[in-house]
N, C-alpha and C positions, 0 to 999 in steps of 0.2 A: 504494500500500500504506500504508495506515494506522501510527503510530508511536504506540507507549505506552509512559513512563514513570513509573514507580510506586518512591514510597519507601514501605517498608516498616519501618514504626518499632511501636514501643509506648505506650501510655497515661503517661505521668511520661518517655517520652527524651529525655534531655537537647539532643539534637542536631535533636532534631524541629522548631522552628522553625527558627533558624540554617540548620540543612538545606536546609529548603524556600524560603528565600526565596535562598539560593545557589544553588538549583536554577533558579528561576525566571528569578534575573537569567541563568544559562548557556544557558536556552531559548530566551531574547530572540534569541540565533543559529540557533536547530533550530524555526520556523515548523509545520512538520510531525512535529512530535511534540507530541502531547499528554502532560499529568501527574494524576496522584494521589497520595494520600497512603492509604496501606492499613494499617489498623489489625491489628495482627498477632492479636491475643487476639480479635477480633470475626470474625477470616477464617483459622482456624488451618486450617481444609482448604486454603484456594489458598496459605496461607503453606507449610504441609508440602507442597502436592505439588508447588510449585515447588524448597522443597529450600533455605528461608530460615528460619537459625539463630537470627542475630545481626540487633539492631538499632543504626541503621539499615543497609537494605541496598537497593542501589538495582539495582532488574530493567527490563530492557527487551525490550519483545516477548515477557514470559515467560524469559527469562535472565537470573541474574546477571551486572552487571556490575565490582560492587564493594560490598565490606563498607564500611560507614563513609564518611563526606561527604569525598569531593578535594576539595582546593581548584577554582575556577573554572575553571583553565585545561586542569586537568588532567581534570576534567570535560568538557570540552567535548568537548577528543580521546578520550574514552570513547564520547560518542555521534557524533563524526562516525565514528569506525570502527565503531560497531554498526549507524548509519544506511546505511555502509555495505556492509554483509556482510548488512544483512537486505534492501537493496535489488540485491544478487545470486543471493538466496537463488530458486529457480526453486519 
């Protein structure tokens, strides 16, 4: 099963790089997940119909799973329990 990570920021967020390269280096553990970076104002359809307010916001598989950039570690155990529950998901 395929894994996507996608932040969803705005054009001027402050967190947008910072974000993304914190992101990257937590990937460096999750092989099987892929990333993007999804510009909220160019995608307001998949940002409303997933139900994403605030920038940044980090969805996976189509779910939130946190407003605003955790730190690393805390990151990490965000997606090893989503990689988890989505690789149970039938």
């Amino acid at each position: 099963m395929p894994f996507m990570l996608e932040l969803f920021t705005h054009p001027g967020c402050m967190s947008r790089q910072d974000g993304s390269q914190l992101i990257l280096d937590a990937l460096n553990d999750f092989p099987q997940v892929s990333f993007r970076e999804v510009n909220m104002v160019a995608n307001c359809k998949r940002t409303s119909s997933l139900g994403v307010k605030m920038s940044p916001t980090l969805v996976f598989n189509d779910k939130i799973i946190t407003v605003g950039i955790p730190r690393t570690e805390e990151l990490k155990a965000l997606l090893q329990k989503a990689v988890k529950e989505s690789t149970h998901v039938s």
